[in-house]
N, C-alpha and C positions, 0 to 999 in steps of 0.2 A: 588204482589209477582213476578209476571211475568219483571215489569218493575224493580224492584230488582236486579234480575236475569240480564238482561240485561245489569242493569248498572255496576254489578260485572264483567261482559262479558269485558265492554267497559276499562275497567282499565285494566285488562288482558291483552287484546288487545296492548293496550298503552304500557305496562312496556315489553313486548316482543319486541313491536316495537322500542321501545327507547334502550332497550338490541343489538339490531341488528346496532342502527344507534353510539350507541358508539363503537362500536366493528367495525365498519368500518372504525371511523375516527379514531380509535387508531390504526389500521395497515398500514392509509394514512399519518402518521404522526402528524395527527395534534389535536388530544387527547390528552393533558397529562398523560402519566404513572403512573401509582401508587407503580411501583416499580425502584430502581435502579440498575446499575450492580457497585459493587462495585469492581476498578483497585488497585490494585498495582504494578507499575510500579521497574521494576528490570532491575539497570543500571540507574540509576539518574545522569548523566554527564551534560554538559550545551544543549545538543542537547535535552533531556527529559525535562528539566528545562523550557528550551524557548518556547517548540512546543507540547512535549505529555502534558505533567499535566495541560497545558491552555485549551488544545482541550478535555480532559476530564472533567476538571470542566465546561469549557461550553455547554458540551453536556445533554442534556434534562433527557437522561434516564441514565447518569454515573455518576458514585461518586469516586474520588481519596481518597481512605483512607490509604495508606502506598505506602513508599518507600526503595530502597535498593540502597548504595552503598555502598565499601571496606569497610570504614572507617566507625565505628557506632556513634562515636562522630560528624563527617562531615552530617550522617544521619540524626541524631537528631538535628542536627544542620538548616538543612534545611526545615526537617518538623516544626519545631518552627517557623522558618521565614514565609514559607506557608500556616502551619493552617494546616498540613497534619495528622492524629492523630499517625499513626505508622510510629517508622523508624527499618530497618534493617542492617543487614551488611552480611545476609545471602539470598540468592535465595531461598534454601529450606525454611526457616524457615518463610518470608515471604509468602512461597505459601501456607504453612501451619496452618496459624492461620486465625480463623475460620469466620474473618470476610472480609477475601479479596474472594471475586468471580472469579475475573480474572487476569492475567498478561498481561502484557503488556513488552514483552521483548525490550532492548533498551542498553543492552549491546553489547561488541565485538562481533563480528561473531565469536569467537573462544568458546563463553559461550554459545550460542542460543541454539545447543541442550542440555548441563545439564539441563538450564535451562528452557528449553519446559520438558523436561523430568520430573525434580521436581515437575511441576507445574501439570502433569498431574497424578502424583504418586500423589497427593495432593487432586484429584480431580475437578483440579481447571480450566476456558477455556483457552485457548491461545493466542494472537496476536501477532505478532513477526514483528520485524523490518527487513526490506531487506537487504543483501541477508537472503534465508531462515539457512544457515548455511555455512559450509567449504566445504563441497562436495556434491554428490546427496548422497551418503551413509547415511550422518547424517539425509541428511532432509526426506529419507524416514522413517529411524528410529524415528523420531519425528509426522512421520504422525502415524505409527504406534503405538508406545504410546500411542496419544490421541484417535486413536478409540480405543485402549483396553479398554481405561479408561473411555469410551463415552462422552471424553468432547471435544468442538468445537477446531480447529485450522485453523486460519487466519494467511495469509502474509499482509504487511502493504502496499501493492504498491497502496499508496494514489490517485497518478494522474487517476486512473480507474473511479475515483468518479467526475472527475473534469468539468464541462460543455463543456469546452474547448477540453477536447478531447471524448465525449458524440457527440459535434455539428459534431467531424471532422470524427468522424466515421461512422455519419448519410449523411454525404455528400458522403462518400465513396460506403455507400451503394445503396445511391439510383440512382448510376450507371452518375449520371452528368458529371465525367470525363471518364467516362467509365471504358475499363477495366485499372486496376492499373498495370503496368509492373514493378513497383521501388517505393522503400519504404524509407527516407534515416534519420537517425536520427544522432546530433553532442551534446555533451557536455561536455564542458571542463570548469575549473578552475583554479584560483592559491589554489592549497593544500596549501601552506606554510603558509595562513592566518587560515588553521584550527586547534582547538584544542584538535582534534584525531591525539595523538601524535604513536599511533599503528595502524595508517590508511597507511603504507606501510610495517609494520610489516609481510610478510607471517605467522604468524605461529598464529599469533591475527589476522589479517585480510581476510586472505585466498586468495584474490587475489587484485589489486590495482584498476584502474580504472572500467576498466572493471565491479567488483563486487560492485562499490562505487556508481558509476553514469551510469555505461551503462548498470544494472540491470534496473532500469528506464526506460532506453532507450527499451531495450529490452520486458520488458513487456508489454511497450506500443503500441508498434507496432505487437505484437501478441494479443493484444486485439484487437486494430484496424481492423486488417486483419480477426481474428477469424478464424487463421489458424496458423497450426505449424510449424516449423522449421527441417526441414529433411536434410541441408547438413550445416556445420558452418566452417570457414576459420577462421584464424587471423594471423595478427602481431602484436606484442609486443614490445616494449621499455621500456627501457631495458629489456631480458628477466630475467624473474624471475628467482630467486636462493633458496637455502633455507631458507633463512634468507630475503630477502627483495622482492615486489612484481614488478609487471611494472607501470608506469608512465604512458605511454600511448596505446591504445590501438585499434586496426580497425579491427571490423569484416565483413567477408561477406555472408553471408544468402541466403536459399534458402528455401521457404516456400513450402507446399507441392501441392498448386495448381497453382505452377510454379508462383509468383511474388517475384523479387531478393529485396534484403534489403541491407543495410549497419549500422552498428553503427562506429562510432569515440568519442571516450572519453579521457580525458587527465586531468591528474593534472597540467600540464607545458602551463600554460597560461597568462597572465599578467592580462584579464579579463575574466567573465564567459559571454558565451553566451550557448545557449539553444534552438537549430532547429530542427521541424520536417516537415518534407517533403513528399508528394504522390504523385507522375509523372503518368499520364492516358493516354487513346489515345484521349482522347478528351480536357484535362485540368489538370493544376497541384494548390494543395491547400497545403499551408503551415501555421505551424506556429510559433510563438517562446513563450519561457520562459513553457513549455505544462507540467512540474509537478508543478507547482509553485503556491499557495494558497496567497489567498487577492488580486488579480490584475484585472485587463480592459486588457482580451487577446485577442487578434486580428485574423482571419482566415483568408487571403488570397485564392480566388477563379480566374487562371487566364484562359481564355480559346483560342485556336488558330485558325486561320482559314489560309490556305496556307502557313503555316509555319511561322507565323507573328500573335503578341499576339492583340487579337482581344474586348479581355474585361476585366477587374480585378475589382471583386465583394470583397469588406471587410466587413468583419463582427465586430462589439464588443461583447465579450461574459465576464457578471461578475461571476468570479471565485471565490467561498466564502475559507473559511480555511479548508483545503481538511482533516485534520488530526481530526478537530471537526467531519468532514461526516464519517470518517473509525472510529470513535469510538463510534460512532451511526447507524451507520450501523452494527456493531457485535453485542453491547447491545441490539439490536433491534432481531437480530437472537438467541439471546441468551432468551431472556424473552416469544420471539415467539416460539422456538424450533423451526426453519427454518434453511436450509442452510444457511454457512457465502455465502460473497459474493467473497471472495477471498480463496479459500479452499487451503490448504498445496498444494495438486496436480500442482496449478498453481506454485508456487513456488518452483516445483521440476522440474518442467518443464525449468521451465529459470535458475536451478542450474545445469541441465545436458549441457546444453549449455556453460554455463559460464565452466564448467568443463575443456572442451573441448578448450578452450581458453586460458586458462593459464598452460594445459597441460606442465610440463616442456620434 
């Protein structure tokens, strides 16, 4: 009886112990789920088409089951072609039917709050694409909303998740150039190759360079720094009107534990390049292309001795598709009930900046 007993004991034992050891590997990633979060994606243009609905169907714990654009025919039209099961022509009504979990906003900046708003009258979580909306007004209003409603809301600033800038923050920290006096990020392109024909629109767009590409910028280097922005400068080109945005755009920053910044963005370029830069007293570590998914990015470590460069350390780091990590990374917050990892706050954060920037 005794030895019974014990043997009953040792299976116990076991099925506790095995209880513990899948519950570990399913929060280190590397368990399969047994559940998924199911997107629809609202604003299906070719930028959704190319980057979100790939990065969600390959994501482990997501499932793209609808989409929304203008046009319900163009909708249907596409979800045919994809294998997507619903199509929309509506924000609300998409967030409302009872098989979508999430959005994934991916329209205008001038729609982001309706449509974080529907979606959490819906009860449904949010991801939002960058900028977080048109002003800080809306995008508070949108963080509000979703705690009313207690459903998650995410900003989409991909490159946070990117190894590339993980390595460049780690070198920051752990003090090798010392202290950092200059921060300096540039991104520019030719707009006229893209097919956001309201991407200089003020009144669809909210602001031009600045909110398009130097939201990026900007994020990034407040993550890096993991410090805020207390004084903000700019010039403009053209200044904004009401009716069309600026072109190009140079900020100058002042973080609050006194390290200066710059951003420079532009749509007036003939090619895109993409630099970030950290100036120390000891050494400067650069790098290029730093939101940019599927590439071999490179970190530059150079260091001085008597005012004369004395060593340059390069790194390769592989950068997987940043937009599959941010859509696995909320699913993951979501099925956990964990904080996201980009919470609205950050994105109101770099909306009162950008405010301040295009200020007319």
């Amino acid at each position: 009886m005794a030895s019974r007993e014990r043997i009953v004991e040792f299976f116990a034992f076991n099925r506790i112990l095995l209880y513990f050891m899948c519950r570990e590997k399913q929060q280190n990633g590397s368990f399969p789920m047994n559940k998924r979060i199911r997107y629809g994606i609202i604003g299906f243009g070719a930028f959704a088409e190319r980057t979100i609905a790939p990065a969600i169907q390959a994501s482990p714990n997501s499932e793209l089951v609808a989409i929304q654009k203008r046009s319900l025919a163009a909708a249907e039209e596409k979800a045919r072609t994809l294998r997507i099961p619903h199509a929309f022509d509506s924000a609300d009504r998409l967030a409302s039917h009872p098989e979508v979990d999430a959005v994934f906003i991916v329209s205008a900046v001038a729609a982001h709050a309706h449509d974080a708003l529907a979606a959490a009258a819906a009860g449904k979580h949010v991801i939002t694409e960058k900028p977080m909306a048109m002003n800080a007004s809306e995008a508070q209003t949108m963080i509000n909303a979703c705690a009313q409603a207690k459903v998650k809301l995410m900003v989409a600033q991909m490159a946070r998740f990117s190894p590339l800038i993980l390595r460049f923050k780690e070198i920051l920290r752990s003090g090798t150039i010392g202290r950092v006096s200059f921060i300096r990020t540039e991104y520019v392109y030719d707009a006229r190759l893209s097919k956001r024909v309201w991407l200089q629109d003020v009144k669809t767009a909210g602001g031009g360079a600045s909110f398009d590409i130097g939201v990026h910028c900007l994020d990034t280097i407040r993550f890096i720094l993991e410090d805020d922005v207390v004084s903000v400068k700019s010039q403009v080109a053209p200044l904004p009107t009401d009716a069309r945005t600026e072109q190009t755009a140079l900020l100058a920053l002042k973080f609050s534990r006194g390290t200066a910044g710059s951003i420079f963005c532009s749509f007036v370029s003939p090619l895109r390049r993409i630099i970030l830069e950290a100036i120390g007293q000891e050494g400067i570590v650069s790098a290029e292309n730093f939101p940019l998914s599927n590439i071999k990015g490179e970190i530059r470590t150079t260091f001085g001795s008597n005012g004369a460069a004395a060593e340059t350390k390069t790194e390769t780091v592989d950068v997987p598709n940043l937009y599959e990590k941010e859509v696995t990374a909320f699913s993951e917050s979501i099925l956990n009930d964990s904080p996201v990892p980009i919470p609205g706050e950050e994105g109101l954060k770099n909306q009162r900046i950008l405010d301040e920037t295009v200020k007319l």
